[in-house]
C-alpha positions as CSV (number, residue, x, y, z in Angstrom):
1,X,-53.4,181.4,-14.5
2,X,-53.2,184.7,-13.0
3,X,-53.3,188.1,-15.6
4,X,-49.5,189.5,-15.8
5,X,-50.3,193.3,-16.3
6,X,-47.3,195.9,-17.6
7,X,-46.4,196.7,-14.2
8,X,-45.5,192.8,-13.1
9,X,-43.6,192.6,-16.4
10,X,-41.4,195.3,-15.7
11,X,-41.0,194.1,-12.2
12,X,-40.1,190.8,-12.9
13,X,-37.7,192.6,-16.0
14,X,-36.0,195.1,-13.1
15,X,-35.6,191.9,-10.8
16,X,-34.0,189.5,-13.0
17,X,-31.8,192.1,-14.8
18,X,-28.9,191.6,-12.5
19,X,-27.8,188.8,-13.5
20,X,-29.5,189.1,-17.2
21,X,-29.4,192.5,-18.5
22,X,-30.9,191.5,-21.7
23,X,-33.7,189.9,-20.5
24,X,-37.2,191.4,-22.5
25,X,-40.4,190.7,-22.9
26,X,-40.2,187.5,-25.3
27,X,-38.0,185.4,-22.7
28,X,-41.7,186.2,-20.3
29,X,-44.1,185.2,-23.4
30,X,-41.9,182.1,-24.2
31,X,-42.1,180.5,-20.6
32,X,-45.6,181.8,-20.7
33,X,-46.3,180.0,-24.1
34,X,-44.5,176.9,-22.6
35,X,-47.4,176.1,-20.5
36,X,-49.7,175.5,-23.9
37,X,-47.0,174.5,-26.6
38,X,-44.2,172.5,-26.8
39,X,-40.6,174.5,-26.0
40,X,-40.0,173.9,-29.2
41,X,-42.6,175.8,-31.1
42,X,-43.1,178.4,-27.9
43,X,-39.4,179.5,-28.6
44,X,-40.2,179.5,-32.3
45,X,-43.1,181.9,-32.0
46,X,-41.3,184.2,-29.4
47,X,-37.9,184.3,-29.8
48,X,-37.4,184.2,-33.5
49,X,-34.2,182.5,-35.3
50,X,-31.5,182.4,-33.1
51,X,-33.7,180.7,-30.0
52,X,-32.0,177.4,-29.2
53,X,-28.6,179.4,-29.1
54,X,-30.3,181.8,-26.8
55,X,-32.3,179.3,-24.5
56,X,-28.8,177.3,-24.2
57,X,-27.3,180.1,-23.5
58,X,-29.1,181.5,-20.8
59,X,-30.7,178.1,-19.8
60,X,-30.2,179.3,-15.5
61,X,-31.4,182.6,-16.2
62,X,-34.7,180.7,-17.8
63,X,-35.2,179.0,-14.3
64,X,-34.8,182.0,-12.5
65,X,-37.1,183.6,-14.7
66,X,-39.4,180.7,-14.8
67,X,-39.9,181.1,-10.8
68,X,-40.2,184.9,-10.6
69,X,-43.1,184.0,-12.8
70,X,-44.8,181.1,-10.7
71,X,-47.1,183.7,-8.6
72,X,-48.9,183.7,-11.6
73,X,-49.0,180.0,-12.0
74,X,-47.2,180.3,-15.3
75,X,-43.6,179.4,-16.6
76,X,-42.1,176.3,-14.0
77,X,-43.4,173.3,-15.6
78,X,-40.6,173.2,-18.3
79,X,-37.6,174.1,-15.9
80,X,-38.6,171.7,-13.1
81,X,-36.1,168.7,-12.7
82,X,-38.2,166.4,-11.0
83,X,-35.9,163.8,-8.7
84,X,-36.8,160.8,-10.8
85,X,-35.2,162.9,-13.9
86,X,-31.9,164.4,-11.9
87,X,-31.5,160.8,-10.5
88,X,-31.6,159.2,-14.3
89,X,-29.0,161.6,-15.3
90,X,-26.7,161.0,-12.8
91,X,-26.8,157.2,-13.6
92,X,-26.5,158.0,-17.3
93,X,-23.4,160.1,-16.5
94,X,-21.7,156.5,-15.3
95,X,-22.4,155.4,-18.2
96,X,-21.1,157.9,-20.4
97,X,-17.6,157.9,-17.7
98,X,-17.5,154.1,-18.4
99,X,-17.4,154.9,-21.9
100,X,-14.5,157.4,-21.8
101,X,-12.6,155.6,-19.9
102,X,-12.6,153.0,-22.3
103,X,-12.3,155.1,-25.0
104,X,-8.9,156.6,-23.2
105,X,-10.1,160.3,-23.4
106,X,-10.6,159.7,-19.2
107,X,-7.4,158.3,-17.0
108,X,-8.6,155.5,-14.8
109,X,-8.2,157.6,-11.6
110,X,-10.2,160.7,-12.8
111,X,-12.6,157.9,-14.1
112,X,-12.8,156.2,-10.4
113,X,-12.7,159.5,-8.9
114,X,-15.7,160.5,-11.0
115,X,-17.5,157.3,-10.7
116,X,-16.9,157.4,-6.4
117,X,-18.1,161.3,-6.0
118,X,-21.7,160.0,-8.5
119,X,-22.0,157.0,-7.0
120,X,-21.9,158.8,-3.1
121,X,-24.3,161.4,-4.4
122,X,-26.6,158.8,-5.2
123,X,-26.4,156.7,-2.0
124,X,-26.8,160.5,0.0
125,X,-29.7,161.9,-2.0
126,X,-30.8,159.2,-3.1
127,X,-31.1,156.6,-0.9
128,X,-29.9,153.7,-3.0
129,X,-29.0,151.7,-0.4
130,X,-29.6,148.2,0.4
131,X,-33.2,147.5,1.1
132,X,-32.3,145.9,4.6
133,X,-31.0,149.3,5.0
134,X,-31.7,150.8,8.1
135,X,-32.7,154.4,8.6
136,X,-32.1,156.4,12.0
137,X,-35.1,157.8,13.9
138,X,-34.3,160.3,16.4
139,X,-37.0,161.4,19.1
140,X,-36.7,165.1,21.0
141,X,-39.0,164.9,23.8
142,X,-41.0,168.3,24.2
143,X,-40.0,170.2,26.1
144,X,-42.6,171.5,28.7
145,X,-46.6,170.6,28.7
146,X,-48.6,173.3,29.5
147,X,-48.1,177.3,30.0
148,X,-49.0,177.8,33.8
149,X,-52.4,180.0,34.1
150,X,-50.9,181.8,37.3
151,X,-47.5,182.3,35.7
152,X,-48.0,182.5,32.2
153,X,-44.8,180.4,32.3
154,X,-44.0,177.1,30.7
155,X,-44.3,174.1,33.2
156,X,-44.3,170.6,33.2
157,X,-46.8,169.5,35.7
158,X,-50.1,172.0,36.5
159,X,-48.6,173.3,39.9
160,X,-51.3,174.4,42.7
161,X,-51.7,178.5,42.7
162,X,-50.5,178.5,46.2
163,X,-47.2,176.9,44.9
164,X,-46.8,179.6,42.4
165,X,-47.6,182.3,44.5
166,X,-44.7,180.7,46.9
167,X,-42.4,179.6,44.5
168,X,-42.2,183.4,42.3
169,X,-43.3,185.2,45.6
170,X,-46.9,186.9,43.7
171,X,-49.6,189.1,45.4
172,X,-52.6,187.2,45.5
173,X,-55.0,189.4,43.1
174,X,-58.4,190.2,44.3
């Protein structure tokens, strides 16, 4: 972990204060203290009484905050939604539209609709297809081989210097 002096704080303070203009010094010590405690007692130590209204509250700005801070190898464990984690929540949001569907709070079209747009998302970024599934490989053949000593000039084949000096009409150098 690399020492945040005054200077880096106030520059990370002046960079993230458009879009948080109350932004201080404890939100840097909490994500700091996130690295060693749990979130829990990090926000507990830093941010005093009103922290899980505050961390809710500005729970984006905390990830922007948390990788203005990663130069210094501090602050972006606790914000990072790994792909295992996003793809668990997506599944348990199917769930929970199955449920309010059933429940009636949900029509049965906004419910499909729902259900369609997750369930696409998943199959895109996901890739919970089939097993037999088959993925597309696509091959770009370069372009040219070599850069031509003569010419300095990309070529294919290594053409004789007589053929370059033809071909671009050089002077023969002595």
């Amino acid at each position: 972990m690399a020492v945040i002096n005054d200077k880096d704080i106030q520059d990370i303070l002046d960079g993230i204060s458009v879009n948080w203009p109350d932004a201080n010094v404890c939100d840097i010590a909490y994500l700091v203290l996130c690295d060693t405690f749990s979130q829990q007692r990090a926000a507990d130590l830093t941010l005093g009484a009103n922290a899980q209204s505050r961390i809710k509250k500005h729970k984006k700005d905390f990830g922007k905050l948390a990788e203005m801070l990663k130069p210094f190898g501090v602050g972006a464990d606790g914000y990072d939604i790994s792909r295992e984690e996003n793809k668990a929540e997506l599944i348990k949001l199917l769930a929970e539209i199955d449920d309010a569907m059933a429940n009636g709070d949900v029509s049965a079209k906004d419910g499909l609709k729902m259900q369609t747009d997750i369930r696409v998302k998943l199959n895109d970024k996901f890739e919970m297809e089939a097993a037999g599934g088959q993925k597309r490989i696509i091959v770009v053949p370069q372009k040219h081989d070599m850069i031509c000593p003569h010419t300095n000039k990309e070529c294919t084949q290594m053409p004789t210097k007589e053929a370059c000096i033809d071909y671009y009409k050089l002077k023969e150098s002595r």
